[in-house]
mmCIF file of the N, C-alpha and C atoms, coordinates in Angstrom:
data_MODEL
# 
_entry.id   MODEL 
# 
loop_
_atom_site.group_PDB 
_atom_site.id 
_atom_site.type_symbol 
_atom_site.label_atom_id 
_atom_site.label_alt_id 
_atom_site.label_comp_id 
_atom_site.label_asym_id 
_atom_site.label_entity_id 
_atom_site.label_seq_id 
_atom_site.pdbx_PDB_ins_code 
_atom_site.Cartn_x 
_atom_site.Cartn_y 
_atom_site.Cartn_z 
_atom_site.occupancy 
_atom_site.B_iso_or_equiv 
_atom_site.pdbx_formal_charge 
_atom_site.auth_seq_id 
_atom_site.auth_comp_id 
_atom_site.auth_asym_id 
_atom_site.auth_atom_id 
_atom_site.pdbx_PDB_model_num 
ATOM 1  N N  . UNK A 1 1  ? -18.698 0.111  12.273 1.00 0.00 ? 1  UNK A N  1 
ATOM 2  C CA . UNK A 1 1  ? -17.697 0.941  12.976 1.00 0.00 ? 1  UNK A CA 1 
ATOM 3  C C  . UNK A 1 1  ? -16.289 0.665  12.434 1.00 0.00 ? 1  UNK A C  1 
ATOM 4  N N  . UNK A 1 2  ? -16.465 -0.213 11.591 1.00 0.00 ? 2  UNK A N  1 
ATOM 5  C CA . UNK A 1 2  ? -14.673 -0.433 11.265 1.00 0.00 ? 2  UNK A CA 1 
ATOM 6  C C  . UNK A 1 2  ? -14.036 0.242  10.241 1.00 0.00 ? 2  UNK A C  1 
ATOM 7  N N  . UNK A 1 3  ? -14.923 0.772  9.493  1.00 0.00 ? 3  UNK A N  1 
ATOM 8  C CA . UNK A 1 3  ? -15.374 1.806  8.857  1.00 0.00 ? 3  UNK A CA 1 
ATOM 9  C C  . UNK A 1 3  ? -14.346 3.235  9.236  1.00 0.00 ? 3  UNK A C  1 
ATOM 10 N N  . UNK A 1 4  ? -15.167 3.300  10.234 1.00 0.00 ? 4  UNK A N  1 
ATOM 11 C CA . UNK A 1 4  ? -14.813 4.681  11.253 1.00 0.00 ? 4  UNK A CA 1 
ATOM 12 C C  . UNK A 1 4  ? -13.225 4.569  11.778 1.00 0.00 ? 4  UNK A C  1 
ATOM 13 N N  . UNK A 1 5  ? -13.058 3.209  12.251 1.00 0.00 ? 5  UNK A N  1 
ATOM 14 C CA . UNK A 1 5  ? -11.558 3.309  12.320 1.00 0.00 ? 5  UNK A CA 1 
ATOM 15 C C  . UNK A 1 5  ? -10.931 3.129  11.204 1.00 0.00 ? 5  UNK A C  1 
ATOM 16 N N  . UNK A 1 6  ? -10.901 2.285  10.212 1.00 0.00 ? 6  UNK A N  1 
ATOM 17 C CA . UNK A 1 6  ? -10.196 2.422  9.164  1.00 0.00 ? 6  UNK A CA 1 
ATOM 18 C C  . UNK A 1 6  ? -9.739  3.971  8.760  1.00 0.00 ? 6  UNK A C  1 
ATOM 19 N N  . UNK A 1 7  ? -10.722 4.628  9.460  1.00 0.00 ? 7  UNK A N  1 
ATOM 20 C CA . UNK A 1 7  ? -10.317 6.170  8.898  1.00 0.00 ? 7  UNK A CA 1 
ATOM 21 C C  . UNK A 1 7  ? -9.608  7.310  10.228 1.00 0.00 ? 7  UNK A C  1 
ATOM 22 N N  . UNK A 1 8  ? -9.876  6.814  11.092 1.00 0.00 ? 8  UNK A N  1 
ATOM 23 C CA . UNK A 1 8  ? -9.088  7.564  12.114 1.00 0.00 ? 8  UNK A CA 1 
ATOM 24 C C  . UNK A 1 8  ? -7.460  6.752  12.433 1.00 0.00 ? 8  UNK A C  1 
ATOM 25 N N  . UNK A 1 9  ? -7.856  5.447  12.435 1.00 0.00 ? 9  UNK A N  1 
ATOM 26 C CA . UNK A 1 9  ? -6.742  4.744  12.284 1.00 0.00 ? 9  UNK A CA 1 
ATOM 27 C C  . UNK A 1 9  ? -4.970  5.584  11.966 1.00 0.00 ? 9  UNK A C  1 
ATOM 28 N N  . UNK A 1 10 ? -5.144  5.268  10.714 1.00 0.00 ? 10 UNK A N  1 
ATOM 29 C CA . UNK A 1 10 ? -3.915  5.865  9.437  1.00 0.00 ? 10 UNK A CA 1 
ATOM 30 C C  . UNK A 1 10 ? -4.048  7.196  9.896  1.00 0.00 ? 10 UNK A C  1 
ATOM 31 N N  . UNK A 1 11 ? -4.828  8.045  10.226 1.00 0.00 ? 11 UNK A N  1 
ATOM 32 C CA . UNK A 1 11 ? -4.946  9.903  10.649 1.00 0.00 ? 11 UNK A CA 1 
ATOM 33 C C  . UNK A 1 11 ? -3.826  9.927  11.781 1.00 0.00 ? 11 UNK A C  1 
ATOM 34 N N  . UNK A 1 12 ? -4.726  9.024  12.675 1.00 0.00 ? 12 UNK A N  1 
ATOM 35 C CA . UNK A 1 12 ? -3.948  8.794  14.763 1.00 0.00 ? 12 UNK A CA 1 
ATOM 36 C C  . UNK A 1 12 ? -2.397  8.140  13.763 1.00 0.00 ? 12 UNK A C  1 
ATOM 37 N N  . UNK A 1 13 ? -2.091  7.494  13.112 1.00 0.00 ? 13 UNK A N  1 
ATOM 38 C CA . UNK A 1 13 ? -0.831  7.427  13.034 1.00 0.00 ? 13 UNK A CA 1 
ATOM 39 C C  . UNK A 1 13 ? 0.006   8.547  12.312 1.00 0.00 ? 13 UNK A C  1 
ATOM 40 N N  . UNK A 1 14 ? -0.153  9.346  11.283 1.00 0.00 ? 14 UNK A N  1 
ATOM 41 C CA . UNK A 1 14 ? -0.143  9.896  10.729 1.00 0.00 ? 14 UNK A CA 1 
ATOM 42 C C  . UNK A 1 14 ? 0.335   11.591 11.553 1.00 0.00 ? 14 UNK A C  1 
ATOM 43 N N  . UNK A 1 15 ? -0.874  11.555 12.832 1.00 0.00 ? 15 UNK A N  1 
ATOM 44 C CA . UNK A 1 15 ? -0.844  12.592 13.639 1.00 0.00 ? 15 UNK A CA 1 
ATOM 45 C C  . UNK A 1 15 ? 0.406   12.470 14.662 1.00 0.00 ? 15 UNK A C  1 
ATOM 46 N N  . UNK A 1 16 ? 0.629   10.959 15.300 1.00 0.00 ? 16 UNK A N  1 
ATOM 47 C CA . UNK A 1 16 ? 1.736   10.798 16.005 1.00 0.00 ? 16 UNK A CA 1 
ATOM 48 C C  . UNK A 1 16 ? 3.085   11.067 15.289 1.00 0.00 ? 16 UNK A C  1 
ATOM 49 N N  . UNK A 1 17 ? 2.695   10.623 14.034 1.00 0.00 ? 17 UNK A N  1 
ATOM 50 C CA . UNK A 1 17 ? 4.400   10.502 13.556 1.00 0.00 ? 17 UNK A CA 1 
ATOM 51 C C  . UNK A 1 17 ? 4.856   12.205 13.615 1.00 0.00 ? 17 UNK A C  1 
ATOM 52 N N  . UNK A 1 18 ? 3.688   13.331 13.131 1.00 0.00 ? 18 UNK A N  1 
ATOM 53 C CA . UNK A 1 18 ? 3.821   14.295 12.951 1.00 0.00 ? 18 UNK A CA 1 
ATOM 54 C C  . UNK A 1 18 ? 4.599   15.368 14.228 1.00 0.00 ? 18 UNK A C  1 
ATOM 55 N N  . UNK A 1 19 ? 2.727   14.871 15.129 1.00 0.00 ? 19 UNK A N  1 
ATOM 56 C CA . UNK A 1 19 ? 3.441   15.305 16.565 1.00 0.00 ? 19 UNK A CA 1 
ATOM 57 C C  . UNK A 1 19 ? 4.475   14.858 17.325 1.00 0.00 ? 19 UNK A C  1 
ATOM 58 N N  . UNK A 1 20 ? 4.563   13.538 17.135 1.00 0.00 ? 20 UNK A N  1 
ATOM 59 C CA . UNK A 1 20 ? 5.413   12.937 18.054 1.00 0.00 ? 20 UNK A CA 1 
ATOM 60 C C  . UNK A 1 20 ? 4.852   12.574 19.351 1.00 0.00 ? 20 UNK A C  1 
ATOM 61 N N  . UNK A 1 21 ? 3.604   12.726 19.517 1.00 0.00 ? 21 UNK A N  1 
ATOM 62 C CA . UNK A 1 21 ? 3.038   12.662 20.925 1.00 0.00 ? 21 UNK A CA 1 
ATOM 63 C C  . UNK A 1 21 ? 1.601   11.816 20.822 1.00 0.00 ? 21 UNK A C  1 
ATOM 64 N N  . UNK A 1 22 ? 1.393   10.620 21.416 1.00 0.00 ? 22 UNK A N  1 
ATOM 65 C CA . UNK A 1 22 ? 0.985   10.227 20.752 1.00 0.00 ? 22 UNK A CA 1 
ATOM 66 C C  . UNK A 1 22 ? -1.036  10.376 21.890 1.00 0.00 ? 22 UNK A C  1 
ATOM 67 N N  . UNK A 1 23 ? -1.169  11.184 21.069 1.00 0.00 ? 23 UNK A N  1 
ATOM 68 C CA . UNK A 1 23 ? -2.942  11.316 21.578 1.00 0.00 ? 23 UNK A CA 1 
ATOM 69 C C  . UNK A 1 23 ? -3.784  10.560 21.939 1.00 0.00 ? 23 UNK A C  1 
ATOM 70 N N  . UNK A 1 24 ? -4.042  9.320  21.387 1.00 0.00 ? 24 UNK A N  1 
ATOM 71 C CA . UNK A 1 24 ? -4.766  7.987  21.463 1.00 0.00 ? 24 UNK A CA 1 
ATOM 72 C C  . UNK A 1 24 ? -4.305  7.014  21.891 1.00 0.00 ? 24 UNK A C  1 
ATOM 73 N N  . UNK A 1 25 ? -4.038  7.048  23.171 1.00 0.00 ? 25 UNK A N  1 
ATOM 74 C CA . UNK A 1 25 ? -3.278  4.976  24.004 1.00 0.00 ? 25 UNK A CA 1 
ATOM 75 C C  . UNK A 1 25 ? -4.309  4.474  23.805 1.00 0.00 ? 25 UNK A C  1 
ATOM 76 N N  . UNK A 1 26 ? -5.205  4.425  22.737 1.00 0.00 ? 26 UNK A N  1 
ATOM 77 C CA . UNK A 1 26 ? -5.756  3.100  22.530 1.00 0.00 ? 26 UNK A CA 1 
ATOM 78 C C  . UNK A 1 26 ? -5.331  1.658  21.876 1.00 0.00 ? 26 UNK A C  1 
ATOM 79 N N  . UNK A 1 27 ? -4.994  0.659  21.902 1.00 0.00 ? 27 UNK A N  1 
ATOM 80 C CA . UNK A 1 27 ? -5.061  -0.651 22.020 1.00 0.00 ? 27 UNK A CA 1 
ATOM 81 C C  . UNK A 1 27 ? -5.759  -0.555 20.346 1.00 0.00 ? 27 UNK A C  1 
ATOM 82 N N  . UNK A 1 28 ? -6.887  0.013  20.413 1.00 0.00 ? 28 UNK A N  1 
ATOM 83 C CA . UNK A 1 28 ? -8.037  -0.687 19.527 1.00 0.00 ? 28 UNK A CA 1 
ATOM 84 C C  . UNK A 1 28 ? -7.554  -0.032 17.743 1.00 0.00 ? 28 UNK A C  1 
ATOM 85 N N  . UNK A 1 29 ? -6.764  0.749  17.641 1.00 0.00 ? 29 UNK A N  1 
ATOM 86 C CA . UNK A 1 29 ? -6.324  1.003  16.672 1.00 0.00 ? 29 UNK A CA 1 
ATOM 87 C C  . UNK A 1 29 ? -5.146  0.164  15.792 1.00 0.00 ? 29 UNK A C  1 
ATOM 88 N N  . UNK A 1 30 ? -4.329  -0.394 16.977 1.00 0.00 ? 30 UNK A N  1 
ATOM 89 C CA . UNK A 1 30 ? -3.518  -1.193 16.632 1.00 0.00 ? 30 UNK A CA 1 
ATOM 90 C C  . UNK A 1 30 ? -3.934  -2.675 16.218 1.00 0.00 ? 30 UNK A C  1 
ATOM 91 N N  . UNK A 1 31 ? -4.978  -3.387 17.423 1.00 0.00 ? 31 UNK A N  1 
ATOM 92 C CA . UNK A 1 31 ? -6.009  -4.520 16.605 1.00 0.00 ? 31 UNK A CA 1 
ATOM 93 C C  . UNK A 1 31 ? -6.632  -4.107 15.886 1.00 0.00 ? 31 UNK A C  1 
ATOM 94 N N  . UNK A 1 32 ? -6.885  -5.659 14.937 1.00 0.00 ? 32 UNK A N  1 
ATOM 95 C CA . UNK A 1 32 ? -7.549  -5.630 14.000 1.00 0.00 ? 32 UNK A CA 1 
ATOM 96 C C  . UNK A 1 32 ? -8.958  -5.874 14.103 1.00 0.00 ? 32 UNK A C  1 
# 
């Protein structure tokens, strides 16, 4: 699975910086 975040990860940031809003309050993106 780390896999899977490694790749949504950088996207969910990528998407916030864009939107500005940030979609995912997950915790688990920010740990490693």
């Amino acid at each position: 699975m780390k896999g899977h975040l490694d790749l949504i990860g950088p996207a969910t940031a990528v998407g916030e910086e864009l939107l500005g809003i940030p979609s995912f309050d997950t915790p688990d993106f920010s740990a490693p």
